[in-house]
DSSP file (Angstrom, degrees, kcal/mol; ACC not computed):
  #  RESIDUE AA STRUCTURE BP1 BP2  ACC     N-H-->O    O-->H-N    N-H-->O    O-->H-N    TCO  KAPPA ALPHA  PHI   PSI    X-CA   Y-CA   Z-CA
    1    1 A X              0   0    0      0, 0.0     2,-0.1     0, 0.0     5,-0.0   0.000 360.0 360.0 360.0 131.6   36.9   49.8    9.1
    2    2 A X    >>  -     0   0    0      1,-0.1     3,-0.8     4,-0.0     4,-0.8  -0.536 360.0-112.6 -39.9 130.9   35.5   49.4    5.9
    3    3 A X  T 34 S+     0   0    0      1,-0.3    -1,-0.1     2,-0.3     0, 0.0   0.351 120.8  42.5 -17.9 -39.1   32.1   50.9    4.6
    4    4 A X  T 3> S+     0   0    0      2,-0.1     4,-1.4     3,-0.1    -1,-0.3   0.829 108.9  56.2 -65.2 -45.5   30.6   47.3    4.4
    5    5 A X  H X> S+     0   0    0     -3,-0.8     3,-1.8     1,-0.2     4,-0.6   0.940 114.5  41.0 -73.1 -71.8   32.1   46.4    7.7
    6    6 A X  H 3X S+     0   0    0     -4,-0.8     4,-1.4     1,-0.3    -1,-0.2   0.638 111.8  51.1 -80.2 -20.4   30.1   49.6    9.2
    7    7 A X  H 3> S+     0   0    0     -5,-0.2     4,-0.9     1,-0.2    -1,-0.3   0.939 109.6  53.3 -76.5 -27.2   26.7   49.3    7.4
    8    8 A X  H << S+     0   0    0     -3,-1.8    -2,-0.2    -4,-1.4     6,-0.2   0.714 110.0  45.9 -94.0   1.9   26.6   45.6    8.6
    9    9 A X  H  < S+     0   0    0     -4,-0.6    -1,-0.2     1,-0.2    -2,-0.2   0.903 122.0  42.7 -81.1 -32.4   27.2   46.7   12.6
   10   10 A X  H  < S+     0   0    0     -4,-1.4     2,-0.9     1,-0.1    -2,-0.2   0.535  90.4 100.1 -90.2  -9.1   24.6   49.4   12.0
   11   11 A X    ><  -     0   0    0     -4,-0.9     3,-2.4     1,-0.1     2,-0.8  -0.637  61.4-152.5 -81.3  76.5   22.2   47.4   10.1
   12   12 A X  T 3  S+     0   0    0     -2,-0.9    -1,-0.1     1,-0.3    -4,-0.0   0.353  90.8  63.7 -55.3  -7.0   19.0   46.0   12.3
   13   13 A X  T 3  S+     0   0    0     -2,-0.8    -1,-0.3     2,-0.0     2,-0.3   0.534  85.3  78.8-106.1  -1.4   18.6   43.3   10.4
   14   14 A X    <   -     0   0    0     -3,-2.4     2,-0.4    -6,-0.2     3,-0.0  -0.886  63.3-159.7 -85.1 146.8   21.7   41.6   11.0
   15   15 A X        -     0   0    0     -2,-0.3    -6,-0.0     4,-0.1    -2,-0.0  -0.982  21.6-117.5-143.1 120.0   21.9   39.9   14.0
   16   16 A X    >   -     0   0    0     -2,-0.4     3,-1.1     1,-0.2    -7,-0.0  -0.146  37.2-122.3 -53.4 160.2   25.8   38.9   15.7
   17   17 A X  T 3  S+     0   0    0      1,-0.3    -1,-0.2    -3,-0.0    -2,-0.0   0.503 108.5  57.1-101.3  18.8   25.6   35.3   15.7
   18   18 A X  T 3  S+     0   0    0      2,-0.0    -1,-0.3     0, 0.0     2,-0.1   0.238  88.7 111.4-111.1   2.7   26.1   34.8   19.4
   19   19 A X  S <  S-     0   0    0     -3,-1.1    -4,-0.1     1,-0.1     0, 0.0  -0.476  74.0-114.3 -71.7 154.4   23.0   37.1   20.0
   20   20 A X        -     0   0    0     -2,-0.1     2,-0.7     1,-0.1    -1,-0.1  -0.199  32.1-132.1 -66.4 165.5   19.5   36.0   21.4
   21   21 A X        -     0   0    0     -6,-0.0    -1,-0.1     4,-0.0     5,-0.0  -0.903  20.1-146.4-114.3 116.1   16.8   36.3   18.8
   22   22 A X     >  -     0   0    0     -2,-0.7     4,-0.6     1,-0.1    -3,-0.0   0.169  20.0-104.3-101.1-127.6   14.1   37.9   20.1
   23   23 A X  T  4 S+     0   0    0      2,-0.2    -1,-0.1     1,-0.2    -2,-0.0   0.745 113.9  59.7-134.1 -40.4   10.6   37.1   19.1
   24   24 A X  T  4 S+     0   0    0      1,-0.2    -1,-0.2     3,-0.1    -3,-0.0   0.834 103.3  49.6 -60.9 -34.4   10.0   39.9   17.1
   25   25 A X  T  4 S+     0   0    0      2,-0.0     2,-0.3     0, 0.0    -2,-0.2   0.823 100.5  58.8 -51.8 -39.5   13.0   39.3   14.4
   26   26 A X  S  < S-     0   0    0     -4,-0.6     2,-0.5    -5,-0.0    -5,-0.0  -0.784  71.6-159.5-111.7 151.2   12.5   36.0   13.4
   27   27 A X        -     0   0    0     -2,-0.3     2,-0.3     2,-0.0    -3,-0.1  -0.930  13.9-135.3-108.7 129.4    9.1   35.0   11.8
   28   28 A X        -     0   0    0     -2,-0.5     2,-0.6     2,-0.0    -2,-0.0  -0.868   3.7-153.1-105.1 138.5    8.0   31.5   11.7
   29   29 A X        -     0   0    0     -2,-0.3     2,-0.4     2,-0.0    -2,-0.0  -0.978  17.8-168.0 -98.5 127.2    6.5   30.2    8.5
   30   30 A X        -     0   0    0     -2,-0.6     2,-0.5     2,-0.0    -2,-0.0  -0.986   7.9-166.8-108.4 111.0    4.3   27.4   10.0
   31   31 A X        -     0   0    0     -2,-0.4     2,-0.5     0, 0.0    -2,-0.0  -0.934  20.5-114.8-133.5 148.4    3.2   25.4    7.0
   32   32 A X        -     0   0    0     -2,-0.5     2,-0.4     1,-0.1     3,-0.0  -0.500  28.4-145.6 -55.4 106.6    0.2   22.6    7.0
   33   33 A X        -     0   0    0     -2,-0.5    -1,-0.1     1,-0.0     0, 0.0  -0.618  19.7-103.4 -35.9 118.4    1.5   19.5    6.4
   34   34 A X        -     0   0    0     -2,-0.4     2,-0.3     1,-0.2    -1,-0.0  -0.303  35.6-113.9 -65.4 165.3   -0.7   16.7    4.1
   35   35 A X        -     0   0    0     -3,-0.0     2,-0.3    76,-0.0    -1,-0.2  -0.558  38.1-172.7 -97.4 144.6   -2.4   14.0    6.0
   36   36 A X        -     0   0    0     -2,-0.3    75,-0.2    73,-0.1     2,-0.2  -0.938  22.8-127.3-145.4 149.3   -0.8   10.0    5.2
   37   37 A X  B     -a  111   0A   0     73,-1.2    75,-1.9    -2,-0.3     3,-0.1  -0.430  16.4-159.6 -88.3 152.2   -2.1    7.7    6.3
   38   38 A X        +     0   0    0     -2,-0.2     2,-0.3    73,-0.2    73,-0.0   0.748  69.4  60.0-116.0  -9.6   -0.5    5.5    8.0
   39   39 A X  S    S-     0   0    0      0, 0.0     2,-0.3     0, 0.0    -2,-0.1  -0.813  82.4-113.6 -73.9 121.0   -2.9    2.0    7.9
   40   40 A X        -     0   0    0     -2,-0.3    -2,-0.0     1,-0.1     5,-0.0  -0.620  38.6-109.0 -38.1 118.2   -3.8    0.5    4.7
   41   41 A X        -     0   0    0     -2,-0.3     3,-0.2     1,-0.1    -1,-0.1  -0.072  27.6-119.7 -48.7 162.7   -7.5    0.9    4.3
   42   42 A X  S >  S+     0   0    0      1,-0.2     3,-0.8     2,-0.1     4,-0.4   0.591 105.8  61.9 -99.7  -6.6   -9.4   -2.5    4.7
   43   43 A X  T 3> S+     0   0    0      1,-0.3     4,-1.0     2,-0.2    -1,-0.2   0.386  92.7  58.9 -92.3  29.1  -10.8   -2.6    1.3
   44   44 A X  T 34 S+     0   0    0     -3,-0.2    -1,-0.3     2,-0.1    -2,-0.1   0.117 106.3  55.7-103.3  34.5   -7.5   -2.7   -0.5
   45   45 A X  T <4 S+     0   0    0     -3,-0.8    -2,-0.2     3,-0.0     4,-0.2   0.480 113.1  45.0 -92.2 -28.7   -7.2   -5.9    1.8
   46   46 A X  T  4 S+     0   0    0     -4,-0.4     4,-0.1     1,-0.2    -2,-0.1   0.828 108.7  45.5 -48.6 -56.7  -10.4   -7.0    0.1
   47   47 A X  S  X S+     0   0    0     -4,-1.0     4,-1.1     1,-0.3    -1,-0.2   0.660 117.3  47.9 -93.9 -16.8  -10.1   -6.4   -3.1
   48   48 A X  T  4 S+     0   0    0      2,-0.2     4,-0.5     1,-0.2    -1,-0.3   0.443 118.9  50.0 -86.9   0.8   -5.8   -8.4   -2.8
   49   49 A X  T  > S+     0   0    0     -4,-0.2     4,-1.6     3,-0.1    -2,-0.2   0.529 109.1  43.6-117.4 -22.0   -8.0  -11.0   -0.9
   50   50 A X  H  > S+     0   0    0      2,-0.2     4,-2.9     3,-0.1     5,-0.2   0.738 108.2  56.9-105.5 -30.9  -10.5  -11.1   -3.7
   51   51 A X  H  X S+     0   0    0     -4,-1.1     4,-2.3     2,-0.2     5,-0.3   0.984 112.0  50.2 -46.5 -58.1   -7.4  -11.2   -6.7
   52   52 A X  H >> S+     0   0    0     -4,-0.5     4,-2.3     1,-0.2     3,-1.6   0.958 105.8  55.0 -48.5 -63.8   -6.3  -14.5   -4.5
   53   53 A X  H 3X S+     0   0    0     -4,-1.6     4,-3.3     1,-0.3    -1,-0.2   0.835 108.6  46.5 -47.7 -57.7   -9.8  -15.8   -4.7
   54   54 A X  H 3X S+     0   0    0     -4,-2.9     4,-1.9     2,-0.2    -1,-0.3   0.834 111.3  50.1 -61.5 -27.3   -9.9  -15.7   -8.4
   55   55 A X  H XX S+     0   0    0     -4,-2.3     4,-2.7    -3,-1.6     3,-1.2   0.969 111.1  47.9 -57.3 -63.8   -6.8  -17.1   -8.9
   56   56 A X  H 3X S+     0   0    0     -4,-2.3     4,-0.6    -5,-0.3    -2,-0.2   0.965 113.4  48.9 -45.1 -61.5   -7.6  -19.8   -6.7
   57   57 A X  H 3< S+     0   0    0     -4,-3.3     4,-0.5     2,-0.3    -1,-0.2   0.617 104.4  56.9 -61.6 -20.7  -10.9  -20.2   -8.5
   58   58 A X  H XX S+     0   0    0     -4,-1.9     4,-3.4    -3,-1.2     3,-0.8   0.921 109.3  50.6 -79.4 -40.6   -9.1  -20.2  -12.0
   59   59 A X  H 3X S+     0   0    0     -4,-2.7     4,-0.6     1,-0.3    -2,-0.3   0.561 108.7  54.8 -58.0  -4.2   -7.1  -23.3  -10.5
   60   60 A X  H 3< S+     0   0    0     -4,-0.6    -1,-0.3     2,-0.1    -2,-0.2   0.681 107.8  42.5-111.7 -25.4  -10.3  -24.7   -9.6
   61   61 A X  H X4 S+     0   0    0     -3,-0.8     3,-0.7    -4,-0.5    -2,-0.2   0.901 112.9  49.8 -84.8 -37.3  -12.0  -24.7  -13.0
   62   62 A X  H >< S+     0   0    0     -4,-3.4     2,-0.6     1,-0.2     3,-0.6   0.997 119.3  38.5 -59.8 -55.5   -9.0  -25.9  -15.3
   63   63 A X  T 3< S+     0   0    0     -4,-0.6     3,-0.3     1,-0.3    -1,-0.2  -0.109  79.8 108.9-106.4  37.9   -8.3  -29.2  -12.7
   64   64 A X  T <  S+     0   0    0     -3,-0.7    -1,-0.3    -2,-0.6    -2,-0.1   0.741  81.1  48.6 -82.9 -17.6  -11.8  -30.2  -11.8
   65   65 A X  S <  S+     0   0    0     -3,-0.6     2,-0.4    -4,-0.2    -1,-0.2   0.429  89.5  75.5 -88.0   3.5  -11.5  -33.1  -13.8
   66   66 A X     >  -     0   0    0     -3,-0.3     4,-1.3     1,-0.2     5,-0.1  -0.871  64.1-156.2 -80.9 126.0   -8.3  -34.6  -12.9
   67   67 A X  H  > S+     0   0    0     -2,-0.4     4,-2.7     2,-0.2    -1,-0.2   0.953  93.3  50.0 -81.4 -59.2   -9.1  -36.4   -9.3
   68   68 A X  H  4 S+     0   0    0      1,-0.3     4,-0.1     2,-0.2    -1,-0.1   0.586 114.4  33.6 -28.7 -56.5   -5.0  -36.0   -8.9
   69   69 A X  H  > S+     0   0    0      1,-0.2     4,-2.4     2,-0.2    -1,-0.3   0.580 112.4  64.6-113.9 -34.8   -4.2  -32.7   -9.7
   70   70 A X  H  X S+     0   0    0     -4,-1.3     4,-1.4     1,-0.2    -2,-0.2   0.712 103.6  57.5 -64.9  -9.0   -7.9  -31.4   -8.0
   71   71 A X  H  < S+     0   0    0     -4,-2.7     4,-0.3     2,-0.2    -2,-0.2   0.848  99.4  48.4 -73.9 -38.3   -6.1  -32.9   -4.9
   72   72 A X  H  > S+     0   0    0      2,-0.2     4,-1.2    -4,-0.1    -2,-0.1   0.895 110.6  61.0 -45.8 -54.3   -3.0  -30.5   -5.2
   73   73 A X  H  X S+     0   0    0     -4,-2.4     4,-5.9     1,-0.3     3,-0.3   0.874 105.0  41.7 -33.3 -63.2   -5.9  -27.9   -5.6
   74   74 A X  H  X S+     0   0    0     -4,-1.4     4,-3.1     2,-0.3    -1,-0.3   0.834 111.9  53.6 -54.5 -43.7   -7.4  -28.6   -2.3
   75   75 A X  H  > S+     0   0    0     -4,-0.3     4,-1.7     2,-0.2    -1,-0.3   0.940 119.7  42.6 -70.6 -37.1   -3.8  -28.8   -0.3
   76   76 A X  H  X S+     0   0    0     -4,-1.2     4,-3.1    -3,-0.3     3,-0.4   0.945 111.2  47.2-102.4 -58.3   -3.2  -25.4   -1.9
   77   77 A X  H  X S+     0   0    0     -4,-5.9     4,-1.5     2,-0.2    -1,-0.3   0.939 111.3  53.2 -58.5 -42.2   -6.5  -23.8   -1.5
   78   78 A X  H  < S+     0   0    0     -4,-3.1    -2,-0.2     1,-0.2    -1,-0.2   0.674 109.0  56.1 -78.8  -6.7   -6.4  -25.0    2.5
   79   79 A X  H >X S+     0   0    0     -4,-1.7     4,-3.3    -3,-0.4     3,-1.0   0.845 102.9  52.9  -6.1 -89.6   -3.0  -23.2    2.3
   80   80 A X  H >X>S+     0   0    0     -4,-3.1     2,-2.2     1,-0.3     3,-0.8   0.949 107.7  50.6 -57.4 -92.0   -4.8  -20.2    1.2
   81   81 A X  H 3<5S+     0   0    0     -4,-1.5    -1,-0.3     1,-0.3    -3,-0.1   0.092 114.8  37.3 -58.0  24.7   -6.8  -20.3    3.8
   82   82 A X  H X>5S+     0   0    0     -2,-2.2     4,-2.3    -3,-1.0     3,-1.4   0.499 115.6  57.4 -88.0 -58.8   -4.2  -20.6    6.7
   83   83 A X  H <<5S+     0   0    0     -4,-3.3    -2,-0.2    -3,-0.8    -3,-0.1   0.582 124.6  16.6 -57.1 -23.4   -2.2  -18.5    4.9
   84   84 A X  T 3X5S+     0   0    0     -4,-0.6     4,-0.9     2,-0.1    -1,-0.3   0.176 121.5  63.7-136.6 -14.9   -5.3  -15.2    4.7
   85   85 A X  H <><S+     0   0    0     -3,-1.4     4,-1.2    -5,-0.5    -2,-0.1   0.523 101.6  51.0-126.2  -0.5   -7.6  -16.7    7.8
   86   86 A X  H  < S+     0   0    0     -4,-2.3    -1,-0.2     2,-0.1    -3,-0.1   0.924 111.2  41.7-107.0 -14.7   -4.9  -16.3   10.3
   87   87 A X  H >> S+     0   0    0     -5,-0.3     3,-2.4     3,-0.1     4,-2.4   0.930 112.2  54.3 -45.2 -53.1   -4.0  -13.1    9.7
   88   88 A X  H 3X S+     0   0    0     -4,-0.9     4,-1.3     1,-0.3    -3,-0.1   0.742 114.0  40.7 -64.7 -37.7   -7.5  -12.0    9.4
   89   89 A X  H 3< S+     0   0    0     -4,-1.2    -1,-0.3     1,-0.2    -2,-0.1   0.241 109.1  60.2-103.4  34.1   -8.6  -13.5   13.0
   90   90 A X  H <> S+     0   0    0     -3,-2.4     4,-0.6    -4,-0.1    -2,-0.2   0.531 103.9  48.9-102.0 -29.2   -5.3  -12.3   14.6
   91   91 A X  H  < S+     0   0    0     -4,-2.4     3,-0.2     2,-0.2    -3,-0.2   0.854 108.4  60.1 -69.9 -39.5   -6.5   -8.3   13.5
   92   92 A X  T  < S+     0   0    0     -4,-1.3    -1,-0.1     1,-0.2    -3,-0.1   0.846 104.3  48.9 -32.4 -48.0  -10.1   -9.4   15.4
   93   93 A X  T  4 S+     0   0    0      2,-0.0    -1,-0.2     3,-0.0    -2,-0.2   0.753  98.3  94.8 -70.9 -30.3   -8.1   -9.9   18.4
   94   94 A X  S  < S-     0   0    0     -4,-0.6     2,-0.2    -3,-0.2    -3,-0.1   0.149  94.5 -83.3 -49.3 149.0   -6.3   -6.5   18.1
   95   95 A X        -     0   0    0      1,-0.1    -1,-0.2     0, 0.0    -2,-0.0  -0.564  62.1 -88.6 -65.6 149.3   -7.3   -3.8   19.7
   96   96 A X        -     0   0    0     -2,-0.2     2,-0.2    -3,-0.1    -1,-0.1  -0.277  42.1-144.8 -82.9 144.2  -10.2   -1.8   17.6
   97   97 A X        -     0   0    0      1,-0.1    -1,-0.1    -3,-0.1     3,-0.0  -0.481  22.4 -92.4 -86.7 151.4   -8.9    0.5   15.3
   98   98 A X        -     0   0    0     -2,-0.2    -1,-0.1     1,-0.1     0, 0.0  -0.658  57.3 -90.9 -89.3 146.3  -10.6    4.1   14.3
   99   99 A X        -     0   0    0      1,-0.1    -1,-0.1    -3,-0.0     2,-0.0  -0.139  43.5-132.1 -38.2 136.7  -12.9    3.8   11.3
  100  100 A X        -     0   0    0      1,-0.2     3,-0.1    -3,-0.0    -1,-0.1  -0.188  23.1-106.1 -92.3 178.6  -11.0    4.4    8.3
  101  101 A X        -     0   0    0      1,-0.2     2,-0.3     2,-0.1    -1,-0.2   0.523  58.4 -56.9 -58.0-147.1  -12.3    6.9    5.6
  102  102 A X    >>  -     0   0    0    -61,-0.0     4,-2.6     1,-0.0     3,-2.0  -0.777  45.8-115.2 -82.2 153.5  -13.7    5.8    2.5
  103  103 A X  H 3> S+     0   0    0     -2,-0.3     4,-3.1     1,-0.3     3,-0.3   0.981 119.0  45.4 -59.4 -41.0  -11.8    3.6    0.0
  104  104 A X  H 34 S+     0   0    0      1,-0.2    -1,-0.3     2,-0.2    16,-0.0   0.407 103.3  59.0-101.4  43.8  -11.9    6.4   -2.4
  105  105 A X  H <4 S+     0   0    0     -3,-2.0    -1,-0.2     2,-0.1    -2,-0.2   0.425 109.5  50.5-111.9 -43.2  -10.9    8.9    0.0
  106  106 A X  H >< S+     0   0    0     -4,-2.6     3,-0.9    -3,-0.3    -2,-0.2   0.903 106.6  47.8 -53.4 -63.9   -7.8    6.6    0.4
  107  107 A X  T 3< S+     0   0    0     -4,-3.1    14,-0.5    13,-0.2    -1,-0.2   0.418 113.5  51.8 -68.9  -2.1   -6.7    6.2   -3.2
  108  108 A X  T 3  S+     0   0    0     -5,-0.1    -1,-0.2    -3,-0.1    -2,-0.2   0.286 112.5  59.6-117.9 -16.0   -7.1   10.0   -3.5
  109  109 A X  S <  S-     0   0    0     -3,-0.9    11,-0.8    10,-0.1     2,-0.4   0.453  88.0 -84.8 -77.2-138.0   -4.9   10.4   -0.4
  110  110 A X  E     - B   0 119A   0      9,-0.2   -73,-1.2    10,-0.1     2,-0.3  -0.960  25.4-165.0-152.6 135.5   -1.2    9.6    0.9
  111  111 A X  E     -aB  37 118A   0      7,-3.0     7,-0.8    -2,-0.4   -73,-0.2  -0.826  18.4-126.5-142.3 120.1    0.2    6.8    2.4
  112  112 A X        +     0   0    0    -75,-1.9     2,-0.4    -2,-0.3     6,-0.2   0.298  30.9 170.6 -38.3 174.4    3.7    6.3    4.4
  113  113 A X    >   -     0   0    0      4,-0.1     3,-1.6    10,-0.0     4,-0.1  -0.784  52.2 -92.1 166.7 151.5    5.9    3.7    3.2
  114  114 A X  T 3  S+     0   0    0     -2,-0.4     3,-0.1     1,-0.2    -2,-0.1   0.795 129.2  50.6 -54.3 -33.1    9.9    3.1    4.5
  115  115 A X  T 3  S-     0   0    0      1,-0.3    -1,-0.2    -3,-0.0    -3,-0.0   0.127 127.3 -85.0-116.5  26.5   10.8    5.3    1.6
  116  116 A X    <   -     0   0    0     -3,-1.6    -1,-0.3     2,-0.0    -5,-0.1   0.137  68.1 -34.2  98.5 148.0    8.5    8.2    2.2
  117  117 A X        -     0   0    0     -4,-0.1     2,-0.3    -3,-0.1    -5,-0.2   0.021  51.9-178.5 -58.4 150.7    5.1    8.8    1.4
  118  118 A X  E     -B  111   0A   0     -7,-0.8    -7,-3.0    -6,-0.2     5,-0.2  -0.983  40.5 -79.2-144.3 170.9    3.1    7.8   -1.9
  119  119 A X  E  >  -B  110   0A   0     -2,-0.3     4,-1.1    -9,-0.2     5,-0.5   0.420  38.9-117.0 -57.5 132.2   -0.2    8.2   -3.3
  120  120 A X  H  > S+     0   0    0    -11,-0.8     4,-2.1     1,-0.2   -13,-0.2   0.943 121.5  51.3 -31.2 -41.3   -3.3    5.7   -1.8
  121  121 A X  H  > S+     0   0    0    -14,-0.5     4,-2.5     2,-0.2     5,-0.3   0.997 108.2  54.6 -71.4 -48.0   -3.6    4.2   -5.8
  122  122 A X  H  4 S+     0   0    0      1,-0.2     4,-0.4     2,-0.2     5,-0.2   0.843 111.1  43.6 -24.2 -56.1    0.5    3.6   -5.7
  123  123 A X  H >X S+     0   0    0     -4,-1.1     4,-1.3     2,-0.2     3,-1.0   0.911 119.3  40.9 -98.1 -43.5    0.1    1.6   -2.8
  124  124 A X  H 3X>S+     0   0    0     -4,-2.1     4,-2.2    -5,-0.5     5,-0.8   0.973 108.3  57.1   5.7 -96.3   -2.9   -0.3   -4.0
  125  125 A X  H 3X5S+     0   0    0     -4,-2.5     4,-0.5     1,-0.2    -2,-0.2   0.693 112.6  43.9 -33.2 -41.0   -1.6   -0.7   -7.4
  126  126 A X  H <45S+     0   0    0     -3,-1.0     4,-0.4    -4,-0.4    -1,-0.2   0.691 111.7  59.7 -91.7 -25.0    1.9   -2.6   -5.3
  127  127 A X  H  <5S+     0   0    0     -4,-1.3    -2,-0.2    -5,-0.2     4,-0.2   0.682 120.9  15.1 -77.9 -18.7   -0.8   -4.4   -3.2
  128  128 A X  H >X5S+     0   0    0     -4,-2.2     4,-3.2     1,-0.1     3,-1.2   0.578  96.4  95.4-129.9 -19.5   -2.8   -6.4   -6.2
  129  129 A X  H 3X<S+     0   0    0     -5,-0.8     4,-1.2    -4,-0.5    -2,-0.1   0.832  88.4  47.1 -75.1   2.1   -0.4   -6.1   -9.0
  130  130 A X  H 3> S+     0   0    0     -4,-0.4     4,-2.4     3,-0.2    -1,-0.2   0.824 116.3  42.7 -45.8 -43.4    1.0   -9.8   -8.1
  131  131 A X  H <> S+     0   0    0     -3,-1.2     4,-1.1     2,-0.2    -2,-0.2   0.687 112.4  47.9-107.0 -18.2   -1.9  -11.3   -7.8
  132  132 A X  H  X S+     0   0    0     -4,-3.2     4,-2.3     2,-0.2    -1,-0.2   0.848 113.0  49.4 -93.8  -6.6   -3.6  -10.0  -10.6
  133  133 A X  H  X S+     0   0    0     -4,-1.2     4,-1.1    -5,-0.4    -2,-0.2   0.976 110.1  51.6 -42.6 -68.7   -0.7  -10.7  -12.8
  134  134 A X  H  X S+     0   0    0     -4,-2.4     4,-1.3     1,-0.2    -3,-0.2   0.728 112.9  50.8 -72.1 -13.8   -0.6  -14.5  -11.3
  135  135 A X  H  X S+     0   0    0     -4,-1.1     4,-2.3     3,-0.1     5,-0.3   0.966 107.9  47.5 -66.2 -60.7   -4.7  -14.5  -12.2
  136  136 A X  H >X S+     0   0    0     -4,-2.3     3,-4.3     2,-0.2     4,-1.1   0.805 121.1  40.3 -35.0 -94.8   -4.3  -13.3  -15.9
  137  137 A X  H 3X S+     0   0    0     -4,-1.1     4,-2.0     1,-0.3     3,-0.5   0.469 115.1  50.3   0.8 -71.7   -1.4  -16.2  -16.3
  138  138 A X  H 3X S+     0   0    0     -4,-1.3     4,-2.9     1,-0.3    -1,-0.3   0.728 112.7  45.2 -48.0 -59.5   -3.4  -18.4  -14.3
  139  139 A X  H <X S+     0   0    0     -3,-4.3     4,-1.1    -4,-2.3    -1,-0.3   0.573 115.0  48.2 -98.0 -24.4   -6.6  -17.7  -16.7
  140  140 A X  H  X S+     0   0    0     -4,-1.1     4,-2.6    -3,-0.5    -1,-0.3   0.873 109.0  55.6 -81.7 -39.4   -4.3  -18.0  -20.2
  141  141 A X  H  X S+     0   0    0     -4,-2.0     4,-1.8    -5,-0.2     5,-0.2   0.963 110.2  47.3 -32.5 -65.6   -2.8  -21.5  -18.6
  142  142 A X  H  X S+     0   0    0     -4,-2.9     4,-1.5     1,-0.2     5,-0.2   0.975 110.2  50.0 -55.2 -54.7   -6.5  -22.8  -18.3
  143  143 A X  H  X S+     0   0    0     -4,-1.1     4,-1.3     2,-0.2     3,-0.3   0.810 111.6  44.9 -29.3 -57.7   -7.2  -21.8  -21.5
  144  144 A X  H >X S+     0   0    0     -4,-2.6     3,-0.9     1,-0.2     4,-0.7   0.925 118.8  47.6 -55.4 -79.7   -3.9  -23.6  -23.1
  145  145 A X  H 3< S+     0   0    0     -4,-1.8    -1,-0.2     1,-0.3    -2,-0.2   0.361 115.5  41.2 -54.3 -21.1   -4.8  -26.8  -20.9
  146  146 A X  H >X S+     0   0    0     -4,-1.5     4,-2.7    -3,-0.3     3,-2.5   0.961 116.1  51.8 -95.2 -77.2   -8.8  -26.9  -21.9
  147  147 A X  H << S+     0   0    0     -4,-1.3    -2,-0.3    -3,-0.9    -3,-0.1   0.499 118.4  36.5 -84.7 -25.9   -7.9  -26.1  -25.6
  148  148 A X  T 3< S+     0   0    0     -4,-0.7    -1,-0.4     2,-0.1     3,-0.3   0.409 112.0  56.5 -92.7  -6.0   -5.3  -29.1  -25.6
  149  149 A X  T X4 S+     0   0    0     -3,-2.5     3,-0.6    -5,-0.3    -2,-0.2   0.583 112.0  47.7-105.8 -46.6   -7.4  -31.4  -23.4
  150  150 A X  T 3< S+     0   0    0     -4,-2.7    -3,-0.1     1,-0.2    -2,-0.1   0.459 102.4  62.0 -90.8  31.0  -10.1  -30.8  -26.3
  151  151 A X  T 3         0   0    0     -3,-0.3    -1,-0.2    -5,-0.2    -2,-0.1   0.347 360.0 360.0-125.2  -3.4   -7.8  -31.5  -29.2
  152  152 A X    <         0   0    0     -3,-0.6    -2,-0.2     0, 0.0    -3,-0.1   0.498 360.0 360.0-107.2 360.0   -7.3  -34.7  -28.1
């Protein structure tokens, strides 16, 4: 038998690998896991509910003077509000949920997603930037359309 061979039968801190381990050998590192969340806070529903509004509200200031086109407005805005006032009294119905933190208690946190957690602003930040993209547009559109409506 080799010299290696014999240090590693004598050696207590190998262990054959068909032996028990018993409690004292092995050590557990037990380490704290961060909390994520796993609900969306309810003001980043607020504040993506409030993105819509203004959107909604830019369409409402450019085409108030067209009867036609304020007519679209109206099909679109009662839409909206199918579209945002049934979710909102289908969550009523729900069973009650425990009080969330604070919003910036959220955005300073972590929050699960399919592809593993990311930070409370991340998920924010995916939550409004559509809508505040489609305001801005929305709010340069009116402009063009007011600024060509008064050049004629």
């Amino acid at each position: 038998m080799s010299q290696s061979a014999a240090r590693l039968l004598h050696d207590p801190s190998v262990l054959p690998v068909s032996a028990p381990l018993a409690p004292a050998a092995v050590e557990a590192k037990i380490h704290a896991l961060p909390r994520v969340n796993a609900l969306m806070h309810r003001g980043v529903y607020k504040i993506a509910l409030g993105c819509w509004a203004g959107f909604l509200a830019v369409f409402w200031a450019t085409f108030w003077v067209s009867a036609n086109a304020l007519f679209m407005v109206v099909i679109g805005t009662f839409y909206a509000l199918m579209f945002f006032g049934v979710p909102i009294i289908m969550s009523r119905m729900a069973p009650t949920r425990p009080r969330p933190g604070s919003l910036g208690g959220f955005l300073r946190g972590r929050f699960a997603t399919i592809d593993g957690p990311i930070s409370g602003s991340d998920a924010l930040l995916q939550v409004i930037l559509v809508p505040v993209a489609l305001g801005l547009g929305g709010t340069a559109i009116g402009f063009i359309i007011h600024a060509a409506r008064a050049a004629y």
